[in-house]
C-alpha positions in Angstrom: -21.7 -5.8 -4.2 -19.4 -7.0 -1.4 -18.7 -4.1 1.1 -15.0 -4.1 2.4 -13.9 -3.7 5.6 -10.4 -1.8 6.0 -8.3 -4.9 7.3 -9.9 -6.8 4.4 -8.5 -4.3 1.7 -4.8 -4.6 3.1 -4.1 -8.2 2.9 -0.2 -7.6 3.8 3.1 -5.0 3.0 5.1 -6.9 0.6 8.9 -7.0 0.9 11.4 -7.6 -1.8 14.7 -5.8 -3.1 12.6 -3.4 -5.7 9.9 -2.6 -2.9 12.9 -1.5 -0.6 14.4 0.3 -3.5 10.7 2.8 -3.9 10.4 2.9 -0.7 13.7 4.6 -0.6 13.9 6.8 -4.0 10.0 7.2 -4.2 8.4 7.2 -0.7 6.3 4.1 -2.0 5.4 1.2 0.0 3.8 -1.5 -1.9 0.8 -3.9 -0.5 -0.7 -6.9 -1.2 -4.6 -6.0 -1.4 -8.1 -7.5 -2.3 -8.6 -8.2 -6.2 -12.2 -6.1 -5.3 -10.6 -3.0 -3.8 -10.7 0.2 -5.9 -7.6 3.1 -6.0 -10.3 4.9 -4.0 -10.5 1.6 -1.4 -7.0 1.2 -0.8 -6.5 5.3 -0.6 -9.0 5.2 2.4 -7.9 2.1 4.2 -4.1 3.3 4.0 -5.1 6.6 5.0 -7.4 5.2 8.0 -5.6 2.4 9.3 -1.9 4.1 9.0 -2.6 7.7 10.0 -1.0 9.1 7.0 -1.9 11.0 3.6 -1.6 9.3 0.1 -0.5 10.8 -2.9 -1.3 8.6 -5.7 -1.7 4.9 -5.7 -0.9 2.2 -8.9 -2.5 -1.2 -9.1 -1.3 -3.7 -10.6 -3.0 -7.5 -10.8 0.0 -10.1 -11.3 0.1 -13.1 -13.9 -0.9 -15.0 -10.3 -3.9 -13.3 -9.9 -2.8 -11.2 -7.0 -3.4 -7.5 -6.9 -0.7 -5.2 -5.8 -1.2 -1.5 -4.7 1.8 1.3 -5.3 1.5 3.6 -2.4 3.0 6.9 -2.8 3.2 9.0 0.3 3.1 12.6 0.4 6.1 14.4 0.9 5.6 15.2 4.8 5.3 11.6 5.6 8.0 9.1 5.4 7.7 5.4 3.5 10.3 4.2 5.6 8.8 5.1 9.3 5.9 3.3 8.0 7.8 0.4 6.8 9.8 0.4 10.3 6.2 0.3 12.0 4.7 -2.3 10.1 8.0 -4.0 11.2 9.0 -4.5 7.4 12.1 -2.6 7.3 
């Protein structure tokens, strides 16, 4: 088994109409992630690399073959300041 290094869970924040829609209505932020990384991975790295605290997160793997992760934020942090950090909003 391959360990994972943080900046190797996170591949990138994707961008599109319907990620800009959660991030507004559900305090998601969506990311583009390893097809390896766990719920538990992508919890840790978010957590670790963006200094906030994770609620739940939803993967998905695409007809591509990429995996996505659903990000939702507790309530005392703020999807959109993170999106405006990442420079993504």
């Amino acid at each position: 088994m391959v360990k994972l290094g943080l900046q190797d869970i996170i591949k990138y924040p994707l961008i599109s109409e319907d990620t800009v829609s959660l991030i507004e209505a559900e305090n998601k932020l969506t990311f583009i992630v390893d097809l390896r990384a766990k719920k538990r991975d992508v919890i840790n790295a978010v957590e670790s690399l963006y200094e906030v605290e994770v609620e739940k997160v939803n993967t998905v793997i695409t007809p591509d073959g990429i995996k996505k992760a659903y990000v939702k934020l507790n309530p005392e942090f703020k999807a959109a300041d993170l999106a405006v950090k990442l420079g993504v909003f």
